[in-house]
Backbone bond lengths (Angstrom), bond angles and torsions (degrees), N, CA, C in turn:
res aa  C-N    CA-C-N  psi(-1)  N-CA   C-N-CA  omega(-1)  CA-C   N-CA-C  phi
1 X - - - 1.467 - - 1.520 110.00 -
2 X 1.360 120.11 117.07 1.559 119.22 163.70 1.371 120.61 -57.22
3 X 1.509 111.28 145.67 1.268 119.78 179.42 1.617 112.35 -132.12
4 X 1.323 130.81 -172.56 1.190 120.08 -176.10 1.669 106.17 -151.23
5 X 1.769 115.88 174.44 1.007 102.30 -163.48 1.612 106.68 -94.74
6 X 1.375 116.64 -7.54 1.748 114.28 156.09 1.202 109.39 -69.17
7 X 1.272 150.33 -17.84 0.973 136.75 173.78 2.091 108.49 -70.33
8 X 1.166 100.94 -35.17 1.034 100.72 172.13 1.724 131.52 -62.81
9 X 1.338 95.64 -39.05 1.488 111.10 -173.43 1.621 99.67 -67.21
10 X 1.470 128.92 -35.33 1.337 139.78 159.40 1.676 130.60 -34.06
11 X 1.658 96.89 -52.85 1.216 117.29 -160.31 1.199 114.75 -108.70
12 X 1.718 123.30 -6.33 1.484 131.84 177.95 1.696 116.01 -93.30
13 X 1.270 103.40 -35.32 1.838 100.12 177.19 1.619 102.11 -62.87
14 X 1.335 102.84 -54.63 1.498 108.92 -175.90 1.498 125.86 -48.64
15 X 1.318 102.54 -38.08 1.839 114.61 169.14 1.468 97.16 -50.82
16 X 1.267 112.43 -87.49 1.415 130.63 162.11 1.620 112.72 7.57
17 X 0.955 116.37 -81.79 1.340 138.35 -172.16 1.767 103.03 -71.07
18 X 1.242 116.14 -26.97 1.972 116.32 -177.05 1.760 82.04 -79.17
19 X 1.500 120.59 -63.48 1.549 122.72 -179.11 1.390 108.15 -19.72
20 X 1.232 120.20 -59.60 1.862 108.59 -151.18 1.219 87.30 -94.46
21 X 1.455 148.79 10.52 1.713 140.46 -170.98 1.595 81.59 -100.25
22 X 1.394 110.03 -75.19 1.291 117.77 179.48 1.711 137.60 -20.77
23 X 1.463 100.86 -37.29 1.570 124.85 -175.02 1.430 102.11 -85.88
24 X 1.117 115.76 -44.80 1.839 125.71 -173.81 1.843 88.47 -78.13
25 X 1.382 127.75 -83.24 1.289 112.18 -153.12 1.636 118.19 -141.02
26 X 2.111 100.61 37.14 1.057 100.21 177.69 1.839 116.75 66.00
27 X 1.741 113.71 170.55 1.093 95.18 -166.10 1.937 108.54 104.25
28 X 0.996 118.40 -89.46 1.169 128.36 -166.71 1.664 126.36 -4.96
29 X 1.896 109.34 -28.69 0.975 80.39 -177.83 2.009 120.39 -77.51
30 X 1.207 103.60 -8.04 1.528 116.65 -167.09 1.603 100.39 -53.55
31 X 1.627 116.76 -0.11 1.259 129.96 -176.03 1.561 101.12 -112.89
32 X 1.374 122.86 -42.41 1.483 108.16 -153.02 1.513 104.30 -116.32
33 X 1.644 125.50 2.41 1.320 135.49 174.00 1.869 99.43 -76.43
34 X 1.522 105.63 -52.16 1.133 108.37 -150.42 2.225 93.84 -74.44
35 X 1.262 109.02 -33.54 1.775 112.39 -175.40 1.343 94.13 -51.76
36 X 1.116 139.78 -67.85 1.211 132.03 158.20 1.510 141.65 -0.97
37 X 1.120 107.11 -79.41 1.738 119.83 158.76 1.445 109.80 -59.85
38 X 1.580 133.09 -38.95 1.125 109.85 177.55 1.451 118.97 -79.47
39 X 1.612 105.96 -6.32 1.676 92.10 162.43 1.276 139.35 -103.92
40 X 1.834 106.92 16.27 1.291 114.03 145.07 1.593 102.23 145.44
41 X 1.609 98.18 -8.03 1.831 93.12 -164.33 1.249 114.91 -71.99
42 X 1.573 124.35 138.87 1.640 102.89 -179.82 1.811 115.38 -61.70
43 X 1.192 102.25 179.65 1.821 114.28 -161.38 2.016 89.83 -56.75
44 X 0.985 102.72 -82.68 1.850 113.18 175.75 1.714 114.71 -13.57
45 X 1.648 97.16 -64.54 1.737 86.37 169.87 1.127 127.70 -83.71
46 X 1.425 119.90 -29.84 1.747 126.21 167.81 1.417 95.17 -43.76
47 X 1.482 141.15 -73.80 1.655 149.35 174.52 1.981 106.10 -18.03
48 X 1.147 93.51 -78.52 1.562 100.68 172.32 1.146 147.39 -75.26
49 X 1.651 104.29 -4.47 1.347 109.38 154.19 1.201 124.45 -99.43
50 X 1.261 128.38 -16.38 1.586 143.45 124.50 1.652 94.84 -1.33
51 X 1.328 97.25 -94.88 1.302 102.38 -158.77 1.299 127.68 -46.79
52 X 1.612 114.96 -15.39 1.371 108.54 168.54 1.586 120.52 -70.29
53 X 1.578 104.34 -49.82 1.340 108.02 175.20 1.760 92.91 -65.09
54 X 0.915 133.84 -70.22 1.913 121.62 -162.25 1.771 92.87 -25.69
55 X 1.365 127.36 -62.45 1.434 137.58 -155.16 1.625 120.72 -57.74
56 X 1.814 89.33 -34.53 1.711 92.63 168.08 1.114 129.03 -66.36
57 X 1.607 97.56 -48.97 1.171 107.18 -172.63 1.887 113.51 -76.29
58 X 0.783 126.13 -24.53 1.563 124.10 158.66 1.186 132.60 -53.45
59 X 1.671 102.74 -26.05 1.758 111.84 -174.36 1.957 96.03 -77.50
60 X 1.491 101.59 -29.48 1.673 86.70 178.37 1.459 105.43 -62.86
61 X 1.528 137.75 -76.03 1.188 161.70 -117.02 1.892 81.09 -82.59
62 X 1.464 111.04 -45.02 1.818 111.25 162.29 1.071 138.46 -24.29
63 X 1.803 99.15 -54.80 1.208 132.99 -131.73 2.219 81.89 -111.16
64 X 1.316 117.95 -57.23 1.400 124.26 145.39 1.913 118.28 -16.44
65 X 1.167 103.60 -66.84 1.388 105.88 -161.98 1.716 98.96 -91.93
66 X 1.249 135.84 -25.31 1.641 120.18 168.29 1.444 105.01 -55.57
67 X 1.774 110.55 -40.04 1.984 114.43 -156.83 1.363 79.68 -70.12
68 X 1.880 161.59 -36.33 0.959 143.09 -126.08 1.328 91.85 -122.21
69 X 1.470 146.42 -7.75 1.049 157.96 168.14 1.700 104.88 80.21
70 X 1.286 118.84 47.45 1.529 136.50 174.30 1.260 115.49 -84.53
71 X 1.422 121.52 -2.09 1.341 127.01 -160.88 1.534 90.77 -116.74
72 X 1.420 103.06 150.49 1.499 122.00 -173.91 1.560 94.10 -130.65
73 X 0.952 139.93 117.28 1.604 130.19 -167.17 1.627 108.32 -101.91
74 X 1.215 87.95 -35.31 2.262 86.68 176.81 1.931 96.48 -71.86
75 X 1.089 101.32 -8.38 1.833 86.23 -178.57 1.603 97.21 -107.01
76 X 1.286 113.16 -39.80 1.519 99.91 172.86 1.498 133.04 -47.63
77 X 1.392 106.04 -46.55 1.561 132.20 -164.77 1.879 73.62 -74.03
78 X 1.302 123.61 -61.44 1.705 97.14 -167.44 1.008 124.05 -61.18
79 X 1.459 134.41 -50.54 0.810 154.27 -160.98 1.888 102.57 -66.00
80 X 1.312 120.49 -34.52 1.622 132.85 -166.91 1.562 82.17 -82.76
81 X 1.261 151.82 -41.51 1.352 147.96 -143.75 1.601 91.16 -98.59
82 X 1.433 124.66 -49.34 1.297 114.20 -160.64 1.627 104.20 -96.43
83 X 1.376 112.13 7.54 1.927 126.83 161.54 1.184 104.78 -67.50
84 X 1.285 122.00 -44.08 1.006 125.08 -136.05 2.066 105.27 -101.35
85 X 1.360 89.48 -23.62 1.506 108.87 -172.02 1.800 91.45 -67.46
86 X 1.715 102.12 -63.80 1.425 109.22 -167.83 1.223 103.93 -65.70
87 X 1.433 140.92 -26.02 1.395 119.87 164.15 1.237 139.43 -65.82
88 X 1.417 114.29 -12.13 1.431 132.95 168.04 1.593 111.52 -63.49
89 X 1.756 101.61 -53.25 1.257 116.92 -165.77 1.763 97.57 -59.29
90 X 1.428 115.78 -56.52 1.252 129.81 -164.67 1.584 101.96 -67.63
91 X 1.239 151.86 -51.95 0.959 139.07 123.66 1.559 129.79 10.95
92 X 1.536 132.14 -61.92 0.991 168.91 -162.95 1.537 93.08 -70.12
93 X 1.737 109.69 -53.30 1.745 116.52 -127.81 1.875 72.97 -95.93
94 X 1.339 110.61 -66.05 1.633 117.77 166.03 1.608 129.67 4.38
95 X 1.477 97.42 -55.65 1.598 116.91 167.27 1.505 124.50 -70.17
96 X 1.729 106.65 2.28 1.586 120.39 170.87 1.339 134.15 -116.08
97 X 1.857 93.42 -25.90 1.568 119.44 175.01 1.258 131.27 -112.05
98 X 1.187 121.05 115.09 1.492 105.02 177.55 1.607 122.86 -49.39
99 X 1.200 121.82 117.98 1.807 117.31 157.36 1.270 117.99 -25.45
100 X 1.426 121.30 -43.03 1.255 112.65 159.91 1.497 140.24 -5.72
101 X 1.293 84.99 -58.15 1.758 89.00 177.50 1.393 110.62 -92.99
102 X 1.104 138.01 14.91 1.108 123.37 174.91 1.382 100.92 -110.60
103 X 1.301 120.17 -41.56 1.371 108.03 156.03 1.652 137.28 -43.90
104 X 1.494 125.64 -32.96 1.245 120.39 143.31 1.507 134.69 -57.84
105 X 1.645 114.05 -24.28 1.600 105.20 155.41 1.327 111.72 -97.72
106 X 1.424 115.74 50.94 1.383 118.65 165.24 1.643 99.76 -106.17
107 X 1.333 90.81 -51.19 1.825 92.87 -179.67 1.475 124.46 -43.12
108 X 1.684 103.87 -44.45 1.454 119.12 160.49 1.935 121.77 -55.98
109 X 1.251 79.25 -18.79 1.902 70.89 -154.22 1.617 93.26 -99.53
110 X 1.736 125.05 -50.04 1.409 111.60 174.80 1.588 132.96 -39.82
111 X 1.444 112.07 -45.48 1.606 115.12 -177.52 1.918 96.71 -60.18
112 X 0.982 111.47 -28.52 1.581 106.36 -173.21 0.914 109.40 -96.69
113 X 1.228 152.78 -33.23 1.409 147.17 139.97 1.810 103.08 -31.53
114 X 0.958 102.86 -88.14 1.245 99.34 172.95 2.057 130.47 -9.00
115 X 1.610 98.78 -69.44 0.891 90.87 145.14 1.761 157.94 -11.51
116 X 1.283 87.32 -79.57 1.473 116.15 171.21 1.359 104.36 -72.82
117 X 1.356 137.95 -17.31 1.852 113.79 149.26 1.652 113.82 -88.69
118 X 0.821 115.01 0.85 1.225 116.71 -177.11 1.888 108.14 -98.24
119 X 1.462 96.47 -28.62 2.069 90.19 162.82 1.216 125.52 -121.02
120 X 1.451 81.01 2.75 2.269 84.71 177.16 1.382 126.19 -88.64
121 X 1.198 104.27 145.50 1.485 101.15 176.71 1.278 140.00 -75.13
122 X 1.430 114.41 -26.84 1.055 147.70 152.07 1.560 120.67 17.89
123 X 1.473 86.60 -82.27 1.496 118.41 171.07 1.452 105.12 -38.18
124 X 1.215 109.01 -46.52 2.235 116.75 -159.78 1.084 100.23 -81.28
125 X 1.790 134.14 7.82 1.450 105.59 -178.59 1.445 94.02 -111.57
126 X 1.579 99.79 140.50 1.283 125.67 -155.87 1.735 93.03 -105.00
127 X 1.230 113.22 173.73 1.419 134.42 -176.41 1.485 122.70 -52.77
128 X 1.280 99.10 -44.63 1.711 126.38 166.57 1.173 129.63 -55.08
129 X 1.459 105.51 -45.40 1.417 135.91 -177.29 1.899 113.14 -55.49
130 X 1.554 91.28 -47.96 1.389 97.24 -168.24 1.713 120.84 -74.84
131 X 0.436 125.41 116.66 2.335 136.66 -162.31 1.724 89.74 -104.28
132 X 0.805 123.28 -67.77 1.730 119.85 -161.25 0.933 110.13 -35.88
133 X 1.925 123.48 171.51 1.377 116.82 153.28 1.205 110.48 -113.96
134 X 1.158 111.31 179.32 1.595 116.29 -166.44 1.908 119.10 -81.61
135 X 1.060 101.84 91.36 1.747 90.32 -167.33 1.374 128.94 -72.27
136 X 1.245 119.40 -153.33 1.638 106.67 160.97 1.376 128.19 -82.55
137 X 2.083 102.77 -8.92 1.315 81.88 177.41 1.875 107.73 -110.78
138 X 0.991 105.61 42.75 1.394 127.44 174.52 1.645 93.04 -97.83
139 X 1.170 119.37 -57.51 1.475 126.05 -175.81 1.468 125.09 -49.23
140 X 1.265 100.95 -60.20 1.964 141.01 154.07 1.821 90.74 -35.48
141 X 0.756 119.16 -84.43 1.943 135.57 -166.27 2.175 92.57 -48.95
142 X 1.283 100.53 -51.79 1.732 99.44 -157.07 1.678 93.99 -80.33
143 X 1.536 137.24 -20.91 1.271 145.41 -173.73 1.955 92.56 -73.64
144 X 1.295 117.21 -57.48 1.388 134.41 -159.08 1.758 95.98 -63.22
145 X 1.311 102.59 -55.03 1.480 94.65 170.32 1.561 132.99 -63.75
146 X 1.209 89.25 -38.65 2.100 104.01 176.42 1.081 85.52 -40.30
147 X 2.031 128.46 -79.87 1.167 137.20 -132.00 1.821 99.55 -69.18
148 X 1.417 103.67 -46.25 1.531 92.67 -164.87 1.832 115.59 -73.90
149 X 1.452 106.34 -31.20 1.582 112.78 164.96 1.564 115.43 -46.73
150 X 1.828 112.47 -42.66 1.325 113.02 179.02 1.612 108.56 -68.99
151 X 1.121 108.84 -44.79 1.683 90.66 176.86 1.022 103.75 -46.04
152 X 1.664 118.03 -86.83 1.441 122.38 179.02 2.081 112.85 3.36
153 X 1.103 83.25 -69.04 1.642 81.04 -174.13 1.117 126.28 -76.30
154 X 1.392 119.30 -26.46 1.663 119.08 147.91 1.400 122.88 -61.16
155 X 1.451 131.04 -12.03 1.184 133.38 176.58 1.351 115.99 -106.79
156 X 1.087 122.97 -18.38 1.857 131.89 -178.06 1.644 106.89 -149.28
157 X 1.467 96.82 -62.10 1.464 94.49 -165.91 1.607 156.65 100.34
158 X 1.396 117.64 -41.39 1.147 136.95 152.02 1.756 122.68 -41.92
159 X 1.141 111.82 115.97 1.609 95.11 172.89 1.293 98.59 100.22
160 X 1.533 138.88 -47.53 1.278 120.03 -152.60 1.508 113.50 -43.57
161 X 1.300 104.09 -68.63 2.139 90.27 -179.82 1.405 133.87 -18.77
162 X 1.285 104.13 -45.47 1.614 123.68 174.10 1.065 104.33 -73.37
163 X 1.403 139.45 -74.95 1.319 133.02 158.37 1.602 109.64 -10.03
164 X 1.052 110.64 -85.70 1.895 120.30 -159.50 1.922 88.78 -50.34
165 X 1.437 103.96 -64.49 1.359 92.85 -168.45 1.894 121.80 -49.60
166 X 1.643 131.68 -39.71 0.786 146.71 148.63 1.878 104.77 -12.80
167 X 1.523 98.38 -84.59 1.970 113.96 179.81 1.350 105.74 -51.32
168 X 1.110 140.17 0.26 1.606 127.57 -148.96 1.685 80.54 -126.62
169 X 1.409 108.55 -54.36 1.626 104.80 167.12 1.466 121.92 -48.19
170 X 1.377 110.65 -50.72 1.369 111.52 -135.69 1.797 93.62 -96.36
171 X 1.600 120.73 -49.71 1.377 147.08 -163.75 1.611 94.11 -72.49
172 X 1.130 110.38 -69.26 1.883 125.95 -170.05 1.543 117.93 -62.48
173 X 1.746 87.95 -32.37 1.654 102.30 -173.13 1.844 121.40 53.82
174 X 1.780 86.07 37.18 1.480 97.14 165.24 1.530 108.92 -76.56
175 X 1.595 100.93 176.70 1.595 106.36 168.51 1.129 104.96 -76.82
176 X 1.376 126.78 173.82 1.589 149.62 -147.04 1.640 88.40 -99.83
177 X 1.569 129.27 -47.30 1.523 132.09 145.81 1.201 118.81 -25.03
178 X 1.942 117.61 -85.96 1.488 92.39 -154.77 1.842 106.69 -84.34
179 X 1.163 120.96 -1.52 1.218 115.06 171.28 1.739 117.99 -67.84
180 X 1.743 99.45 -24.64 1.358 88.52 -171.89 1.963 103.28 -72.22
181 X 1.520 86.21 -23.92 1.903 106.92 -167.73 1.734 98.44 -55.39
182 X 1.225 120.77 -51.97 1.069 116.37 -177.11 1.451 142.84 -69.54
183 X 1.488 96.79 -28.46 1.638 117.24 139.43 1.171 114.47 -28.90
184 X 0.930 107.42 -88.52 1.860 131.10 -164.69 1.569 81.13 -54.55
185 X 1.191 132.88 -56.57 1.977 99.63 167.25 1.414 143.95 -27.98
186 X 1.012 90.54 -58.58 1.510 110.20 -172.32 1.968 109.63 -76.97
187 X 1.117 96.31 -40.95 1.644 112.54 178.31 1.763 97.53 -66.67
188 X 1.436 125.59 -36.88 1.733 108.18 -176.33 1.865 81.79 -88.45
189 X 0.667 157.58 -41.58 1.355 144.22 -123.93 2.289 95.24 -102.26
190 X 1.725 102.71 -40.62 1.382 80.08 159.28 1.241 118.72 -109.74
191 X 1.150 127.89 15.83 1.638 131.45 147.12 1.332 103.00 -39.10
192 X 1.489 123.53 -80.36 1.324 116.21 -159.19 1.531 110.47 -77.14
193 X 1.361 122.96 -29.33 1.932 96.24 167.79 1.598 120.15 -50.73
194 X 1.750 115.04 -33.98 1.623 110.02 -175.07 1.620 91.79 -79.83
195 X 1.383 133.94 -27.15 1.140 111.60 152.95 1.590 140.75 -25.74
196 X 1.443 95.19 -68.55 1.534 114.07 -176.99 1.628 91.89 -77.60
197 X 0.932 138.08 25.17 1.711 124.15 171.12 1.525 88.50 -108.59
198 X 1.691 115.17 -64.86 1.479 103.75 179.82 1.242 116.25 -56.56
199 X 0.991 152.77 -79.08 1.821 151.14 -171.17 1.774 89.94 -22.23
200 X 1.279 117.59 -59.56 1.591 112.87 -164.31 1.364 112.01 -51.40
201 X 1.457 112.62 -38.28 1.394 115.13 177.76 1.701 126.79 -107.03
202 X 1.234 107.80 37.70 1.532 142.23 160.95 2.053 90.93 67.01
203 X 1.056 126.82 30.38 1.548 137.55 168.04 1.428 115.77 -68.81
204 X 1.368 139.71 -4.29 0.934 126.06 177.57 1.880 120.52 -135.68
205 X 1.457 113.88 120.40 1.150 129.72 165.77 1.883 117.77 -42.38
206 X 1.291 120.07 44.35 1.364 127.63 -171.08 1.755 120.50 -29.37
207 X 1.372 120.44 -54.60 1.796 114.64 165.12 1.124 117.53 -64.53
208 X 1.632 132.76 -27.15 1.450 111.37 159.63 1.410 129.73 -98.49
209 X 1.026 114.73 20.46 1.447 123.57 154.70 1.383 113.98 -97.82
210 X 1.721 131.23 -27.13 1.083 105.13 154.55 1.484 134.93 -64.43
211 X 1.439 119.84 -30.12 1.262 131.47 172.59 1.253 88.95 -67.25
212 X 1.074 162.40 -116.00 1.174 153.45 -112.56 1.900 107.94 -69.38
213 X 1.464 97.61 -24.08 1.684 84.54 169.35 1.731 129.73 -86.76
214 X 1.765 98.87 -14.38 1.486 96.49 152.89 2.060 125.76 -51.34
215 X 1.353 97.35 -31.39 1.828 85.67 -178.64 1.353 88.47 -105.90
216 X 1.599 149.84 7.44 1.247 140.28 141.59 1.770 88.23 -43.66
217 X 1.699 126.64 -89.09 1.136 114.73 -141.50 1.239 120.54 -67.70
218 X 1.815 117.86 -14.00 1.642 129.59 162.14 1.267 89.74 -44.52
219 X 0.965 122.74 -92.78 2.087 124.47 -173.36 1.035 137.90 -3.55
220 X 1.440 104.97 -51.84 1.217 130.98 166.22 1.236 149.86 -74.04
221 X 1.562 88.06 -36.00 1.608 110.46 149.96 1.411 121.97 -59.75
222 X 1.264 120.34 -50.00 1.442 124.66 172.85 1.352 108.94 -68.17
223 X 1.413 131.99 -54.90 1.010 118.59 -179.15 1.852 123.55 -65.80
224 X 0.991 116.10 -6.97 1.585 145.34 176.66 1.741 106.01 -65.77
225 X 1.459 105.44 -60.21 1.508 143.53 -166.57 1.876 93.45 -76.10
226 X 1.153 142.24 -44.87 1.279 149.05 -169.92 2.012 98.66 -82.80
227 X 1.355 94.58 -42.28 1.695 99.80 -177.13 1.368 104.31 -72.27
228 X 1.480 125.20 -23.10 1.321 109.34 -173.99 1.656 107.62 -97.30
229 X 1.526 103.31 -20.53 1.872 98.77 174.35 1.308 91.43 -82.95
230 X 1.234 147.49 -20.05 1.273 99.26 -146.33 1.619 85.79 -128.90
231 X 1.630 143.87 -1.59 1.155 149.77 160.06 1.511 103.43 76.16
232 X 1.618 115.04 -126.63 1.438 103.53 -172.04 1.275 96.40 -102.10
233 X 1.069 160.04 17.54 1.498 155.71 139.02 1.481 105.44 -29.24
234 X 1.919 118.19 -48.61 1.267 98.30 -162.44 1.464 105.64 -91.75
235 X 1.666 121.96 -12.35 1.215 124.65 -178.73 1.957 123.83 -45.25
236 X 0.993 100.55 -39.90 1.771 120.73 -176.22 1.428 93.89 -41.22
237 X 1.773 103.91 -80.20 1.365 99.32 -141.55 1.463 105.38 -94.92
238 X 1.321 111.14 8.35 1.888 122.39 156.26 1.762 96.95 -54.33
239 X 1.343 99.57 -75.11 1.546 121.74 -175.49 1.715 98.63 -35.08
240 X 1.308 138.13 -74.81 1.056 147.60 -165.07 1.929 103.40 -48.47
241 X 1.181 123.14 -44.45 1.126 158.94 -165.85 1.867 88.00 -59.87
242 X 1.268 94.87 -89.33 1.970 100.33 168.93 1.445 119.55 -29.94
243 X 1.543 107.20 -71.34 1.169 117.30 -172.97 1.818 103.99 -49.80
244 X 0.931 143.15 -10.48 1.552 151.38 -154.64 1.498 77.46 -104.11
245 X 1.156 119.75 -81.07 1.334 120.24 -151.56 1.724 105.03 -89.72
246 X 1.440 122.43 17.63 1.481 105.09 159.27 1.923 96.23 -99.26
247 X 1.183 122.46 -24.93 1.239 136.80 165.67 1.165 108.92 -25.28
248 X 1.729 117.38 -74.55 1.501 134.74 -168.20 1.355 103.33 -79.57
249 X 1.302 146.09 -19.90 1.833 154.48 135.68 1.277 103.77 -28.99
250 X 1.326 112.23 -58.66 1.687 101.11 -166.79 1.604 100.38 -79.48
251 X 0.728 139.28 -12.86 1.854 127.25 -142.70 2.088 68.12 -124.66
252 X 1.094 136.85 -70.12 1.430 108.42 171.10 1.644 126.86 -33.57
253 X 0.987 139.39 -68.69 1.433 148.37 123.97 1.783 111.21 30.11
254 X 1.265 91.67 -77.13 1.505 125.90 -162.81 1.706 79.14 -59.38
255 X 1.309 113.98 -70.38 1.422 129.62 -142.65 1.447 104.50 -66.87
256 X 2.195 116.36 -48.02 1.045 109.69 -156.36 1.642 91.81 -118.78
């Protein structure tokens, strides 16, 4: 499929700008799916060429949180296995239900989510903070979320990062760190299988998704670099930020 270089000038600030949302508190693609489609690609390749740039730019913000020791690997490796299960399923369930309805308990569910970053504490506990060790039912709690976030994103999609990262805080009562660390697991790990699904089925525009995943990983880097000065302080009003604009997604959606 031909592309052009306005299309680019369209679709590169916006990468850019989904990158550093994404790195701080997840979310991002509700920024870098849609730059895409508005610069002309149909839904299928906008999706999969997404994912190349989404994939680059994640391996930095990855690659960030292992050097910072944010990564928990016995919770990642579970948590990536039981993502991956519920995204199949949710996927699966998708091909029976209209989105529809999940988009009406979106309307319900954002203002309250919302909420709940706006009085929880959750979010504020920092790396330092946390003394415990991680038990089995830390394991049990971070498996339950993998699986149900992966449906989620095999069935709709939007939000999951924020979502997972949110439960991983709030449910697990990890730090606002390695929960975000473990995210960013599971998010490169099924990034690149819907990757390798589009490439298999000729869905993806490959040179402009690399160009566009170079200011994916600018993004990310900065936004990576802000998460590590500034810890969960900057997570909140990133988070608040998404939730605003998956809000005005659905009620567009709904509407048009």
């Amino acid at each position: 499929m031909e592309w052009t270089f306005s299309q680019l000038l369209i679709i590169c600030p916006l990468i850019f700008i989904g990158g550093i949302i994404d790195a701080i508190g997840g979310g991002g693609g509700l920024i870098t799916l849609p730059a895409f489609m508005i610069a002309g690609l149909p839904v299928h390749f906008a999706i999969g060429t997404n994912k190349v740039s989404s994939s680059m730019g994640t391996s930095i913000t990855l690659t960030k949180f292992i050097l910072n020791g944010y990564i928990n690997l016995k919770l990642s490796i579970l948590g990536t296995i039981f993502a991956v299960l519920g995204s199949s399923l949710g996927a699966n369930t998708a091909l029976l239900i209209s989105d529809y309805v999940f988009k009406i308990l979106m309307l319900a569910i954002l203002p309250v989510t919302a909420w709940y970053v706006f009085k929880s504490q959750d979010l504020l506990r920092e790396e330092r903070e946390i003394t415990a060790e991680i038990t089995l039912k830390t394991d049990i709690i971070c498996a339950l979320v993998a699986f149900f976030m992966g449906f989620y994103d095999g069935f709709y999609g939007p939000g999951a990062g924020t979502f997972m990262l949110l439960l991983m805080a709030g449910a697990a009562k990890l730090s606002v760190q390695k929960a975000n660390g473990i995210t960013k697991v599971i998010n490169f790990t099924t990034n690149i299988a819907a990757l390798t699904v589009y490439l298999m089925n000729g869905k993806v525009i490959l040179p402009l998704g690399i160009i566009a995943g170079i200011f994916s990983i600018a993004g990310n880097y900065m936004g990576a670099r802000f998460f590590e000065k500034g810890g969960a302080k900057t997570v909140r009003p990133v988070i608040m930020i998404v939730l605003s604009l998956f809000f005005v997604r659905v009620v567009y959606d709904l509407l048009f």
